[in-house]
C-alpha positions, 0 to 999 in steps of 0.5 A: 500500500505504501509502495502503491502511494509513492509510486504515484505522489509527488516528491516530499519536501527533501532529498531524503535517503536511509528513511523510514516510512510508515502508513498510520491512520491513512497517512503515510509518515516518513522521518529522518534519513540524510539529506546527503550532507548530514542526517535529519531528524525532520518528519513528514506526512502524506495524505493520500486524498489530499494529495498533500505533504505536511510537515510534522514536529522533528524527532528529538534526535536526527537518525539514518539507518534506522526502524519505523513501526507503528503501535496503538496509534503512535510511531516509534523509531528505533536506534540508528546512525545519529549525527555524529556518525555513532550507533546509537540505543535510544527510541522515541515516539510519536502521539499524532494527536498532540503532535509530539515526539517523546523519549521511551527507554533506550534499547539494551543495544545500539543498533543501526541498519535494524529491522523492526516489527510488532506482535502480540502488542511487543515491539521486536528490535532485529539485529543490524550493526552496534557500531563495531560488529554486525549482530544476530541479537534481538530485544523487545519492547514491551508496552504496558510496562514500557521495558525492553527484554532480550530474544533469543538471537537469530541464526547469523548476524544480520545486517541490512535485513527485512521483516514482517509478521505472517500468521502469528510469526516473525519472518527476517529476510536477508542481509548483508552477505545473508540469503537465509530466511528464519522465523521466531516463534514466541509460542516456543521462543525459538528461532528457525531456518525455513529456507535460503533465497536464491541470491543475497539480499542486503536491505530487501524491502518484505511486504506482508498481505 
């Protein structure tokens, strides 16, 4: 859906690459990123109806290279590449019915180039880089009491990989030097290994329908 929407939009306000973007409450978000100078904290919406894009309060920290989601109708963005060219471990949130960005507790890890997703009301922070090696580790944060706990890691570090939630699972696809697919089960709190790709796949986008 989101891909349908700018394939056929105009152009936000800025040059962003390594952004993240969301579909919340029919409106797409899209924050942070690098401008090809330096990273961005700034925010836009977009309202596929009105055809319009809207500036939206900065986050309160600039961010590439970092994981979007969306749960009980606000964003978080998770970890990444900060400013000062350091992985970073902190988090915000985002409540578009006061239009402000807040800090929720930093993840246990720093983490950039992660995937994100969310199941069972738990946001799932998966790999990418702590700014000296690539992880395979995986944390979760908690809603109601707004704490992160560890997940067993995946199979293999992953860096650059993709995932989304398919029947109660979670699927990660790829990564830098990685054609494997895994799934985490949090019946059994387990990962495993479905099957591999035909070809490598650093930053693949994965779409669930």
């Amino acid at each position: 859906m989101i891909s349908q929407y700018y394939n056929k939009t105009t152009r936000g306000s800025r040059k962003n690459y390594v952004i993240s973007n969301y579909l919340l409450s029919s409106l797409v978000y899209c924050a942070g990123g690098h401008n090809g100078n330096s990273r961005l904290s700034s925010c836009e919406s977009y309202n596929p109806e009105e055809k319009k894009w809207s500036s939206i309060r900065n986050m309160n920290k600039k961010r590439g290279s970092f994981a979007l989601v969306s749960a009980r109708g606000l964003l978080y963005a998770l970890g990444g590449w900060d400013d000062r060219n350091n992985a970073t471990n902190t988090a915000e949130c985002y409540d578009p019915r006061n239009g402000k960005w807040e800090y929720i507790p930093p993840m246990k890890t720093c983490r950039f180039e992660l995937t994100a997703v969310v199941l069972n009301n738990e946001i799932y922070a998966i790999g990418g880089h702590d700014g000296s090696n690539y992880v395979s580790s995986v944390e979760k944060y908690n809603l109601d009491t707004k704490t992160w706990i560890d997940v067993p890691s995946m199979s293999e570090k992953r860096y650059g990989g993709s995932a989304c939630v398919v029947d109660g699972l979670i699927w990660v696809f790829g990564g830098k030097d990685a054609k494997t697919v895994e799934f985490y089960d949090p019946a059994t709190n387990k990962w495993q290994v479905s099957t591999n790709m035909d070809r490598e796949r650093e930053c693949p986008c994965v779409l669930s329908i």
